[in-house]
N, C-alpha and C positions, 0 to 999 in steps of 0.2 A: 815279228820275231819276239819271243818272249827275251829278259831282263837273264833268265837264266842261262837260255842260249846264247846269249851275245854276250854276258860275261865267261862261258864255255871257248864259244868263237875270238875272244882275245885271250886269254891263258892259251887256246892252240896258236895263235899268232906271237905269243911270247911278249905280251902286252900285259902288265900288273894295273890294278886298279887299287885304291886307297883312298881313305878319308881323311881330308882336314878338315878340323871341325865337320861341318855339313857340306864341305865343297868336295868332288872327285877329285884325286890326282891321276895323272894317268902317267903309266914310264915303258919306256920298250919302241915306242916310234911304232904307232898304229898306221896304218894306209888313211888317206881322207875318209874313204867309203868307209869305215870302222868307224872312224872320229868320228862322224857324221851320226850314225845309228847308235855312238854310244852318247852321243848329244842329244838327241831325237827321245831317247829313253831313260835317258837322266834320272828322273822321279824314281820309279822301277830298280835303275840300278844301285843310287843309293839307298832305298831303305834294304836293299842285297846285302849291299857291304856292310850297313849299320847296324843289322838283323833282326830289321823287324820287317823280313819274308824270307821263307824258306831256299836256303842257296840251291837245295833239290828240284822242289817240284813251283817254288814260286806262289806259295800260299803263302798269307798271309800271317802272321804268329801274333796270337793273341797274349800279350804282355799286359801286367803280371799276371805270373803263375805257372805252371806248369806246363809250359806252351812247347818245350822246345830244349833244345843243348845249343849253348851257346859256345863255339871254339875260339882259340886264339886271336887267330885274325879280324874277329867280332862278327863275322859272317852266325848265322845260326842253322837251325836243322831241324824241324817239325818232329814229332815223335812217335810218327807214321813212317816217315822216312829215315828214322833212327831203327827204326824196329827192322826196317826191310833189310837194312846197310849191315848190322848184326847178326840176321838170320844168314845174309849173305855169305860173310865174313866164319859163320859158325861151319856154314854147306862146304866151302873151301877145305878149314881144315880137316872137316871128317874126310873129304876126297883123299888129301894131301896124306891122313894118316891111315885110309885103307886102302892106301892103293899100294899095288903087286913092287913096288921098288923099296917102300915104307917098310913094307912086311917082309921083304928080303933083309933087312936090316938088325943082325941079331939084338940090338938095345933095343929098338921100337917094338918085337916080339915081348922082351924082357919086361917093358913097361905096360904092355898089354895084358901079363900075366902068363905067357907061355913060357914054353920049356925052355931052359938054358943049352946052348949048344954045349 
């Protein structure tokens, strides 16, 4: 199991993970068999949290430079998989704004450039 799934498989078990210094914390009360595989995987899933490998796809981020977006949480993001997450996110709202309920909606016509009721 990759380092990206098993930090997936504890966020679904409602398990957080976090950095002291270089040490994992772990909060949420994991099952053994969790504790165990995020013991086993350690290496892998701190440099997750740290970001130096992609929280997506678990490539590795070439630091310094231009490798990458780095969030909040210090987790980071490759710029393969930045690009995908945006195109996503762009598909979305073109859906959201042509679709037959959007367009029902005399402002969103409005802002479209059609005719005023």
């Amino acid at each position: 199991m990759t380092a990206v799934a098993l930090l997936a498989e504890a966020r679904a078990a409602g398990v957080t993970l976090r950095l002291a210094g270089s040490t994992p914390k772990v909060a949420g009360g994991p099952s053994p068999e969790l504790l165990a595989r995020l013991r086993a995987g350690r290496v892998e899933v701190v440099e997750l949290l740290r970001g130096d490998r992609c929280r997506h796809c678990g490539d590795r981020l070439a630091w310094p430079g231009p490798a990458g977006i780095v969030f909040a949480d210090g987790t980071a993001e490759c710029m393969q998989c930045e690009a995908r997450e945006v195109e996503r996110l762009l598909a979305a709202g073109r859906r959201a704004v042509d679709s037959p309920d959007a367009l029902a909606d005399p402002a969103e016509v409005m802002l479209h450039g059609g005719p005023l009721p």
